[in-house]
C-alpha positions in Angstrom: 28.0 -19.1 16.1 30.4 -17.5 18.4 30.5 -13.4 18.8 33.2 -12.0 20.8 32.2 -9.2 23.3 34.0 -6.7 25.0 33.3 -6.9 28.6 34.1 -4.5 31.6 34.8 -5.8 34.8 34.3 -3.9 38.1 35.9 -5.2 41.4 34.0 -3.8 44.5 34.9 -4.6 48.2 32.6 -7.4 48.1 31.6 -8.5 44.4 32.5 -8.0 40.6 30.3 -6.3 38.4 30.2 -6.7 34.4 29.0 -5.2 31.4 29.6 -5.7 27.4 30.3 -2.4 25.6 28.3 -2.2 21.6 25.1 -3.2 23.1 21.7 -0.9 22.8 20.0 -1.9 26.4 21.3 -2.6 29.8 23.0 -6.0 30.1 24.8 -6.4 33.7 26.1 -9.4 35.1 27.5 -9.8 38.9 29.2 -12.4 40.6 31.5 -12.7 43.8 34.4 -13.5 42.1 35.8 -12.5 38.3 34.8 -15.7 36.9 31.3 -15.8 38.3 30.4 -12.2 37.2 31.9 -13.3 33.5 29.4 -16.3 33.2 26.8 -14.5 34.4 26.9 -11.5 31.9 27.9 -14.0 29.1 24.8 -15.5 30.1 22.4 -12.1 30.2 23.8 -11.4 26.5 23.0 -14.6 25.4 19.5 -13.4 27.3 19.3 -10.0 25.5 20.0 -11.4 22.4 17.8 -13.8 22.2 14.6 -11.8 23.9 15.5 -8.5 21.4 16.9 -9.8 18.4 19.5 -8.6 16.4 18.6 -4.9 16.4 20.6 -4.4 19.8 24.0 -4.1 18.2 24.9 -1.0 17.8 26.6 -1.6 14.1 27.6 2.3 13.4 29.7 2.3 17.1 32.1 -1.1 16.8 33.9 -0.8 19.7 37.7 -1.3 18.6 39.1 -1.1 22.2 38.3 0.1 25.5 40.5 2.0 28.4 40.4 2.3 31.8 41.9 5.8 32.8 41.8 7.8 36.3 42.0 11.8 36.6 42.0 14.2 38.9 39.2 16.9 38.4 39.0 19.9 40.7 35.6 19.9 42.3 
């Protein structure tokens, strides 16, 4: 069965982060490029999944979509 995930990706100066959203628990992959840091958080959720069951979905908050916004806050 195949599950889609939504999946942040964070570029740093020297790798790529990852992380799916809807999932109870921390799931991270990394990876030095895009591609690498994909397969290796497609991999931990696989991981996750299989180690905690079902119960990590977080049915009552589906994530619909997800945003990536910058402001300026007075500090």
């Amino acid at each position: 069965m195949v599950k889609n995930y939504k999946i942040i990706v964070e570029k740093y100066p020297d790798n790529y982060v990852a992380y799916p959203l809807g999932l109870k628990g921390v799931v991270v992959g990394q990876g030095d490029t895009y591609e690498e840091a994909l397969a290796d958080v497609k991999s931990a959720i696989k991981f996750h999944i299989e180690t905690f069951g079902q119960d990590v979905f977080e049915a009552d908050k589906l994530v619909l979509d997800a945003f990536v916004a910058e402001a300026g806050v007075i500090i």
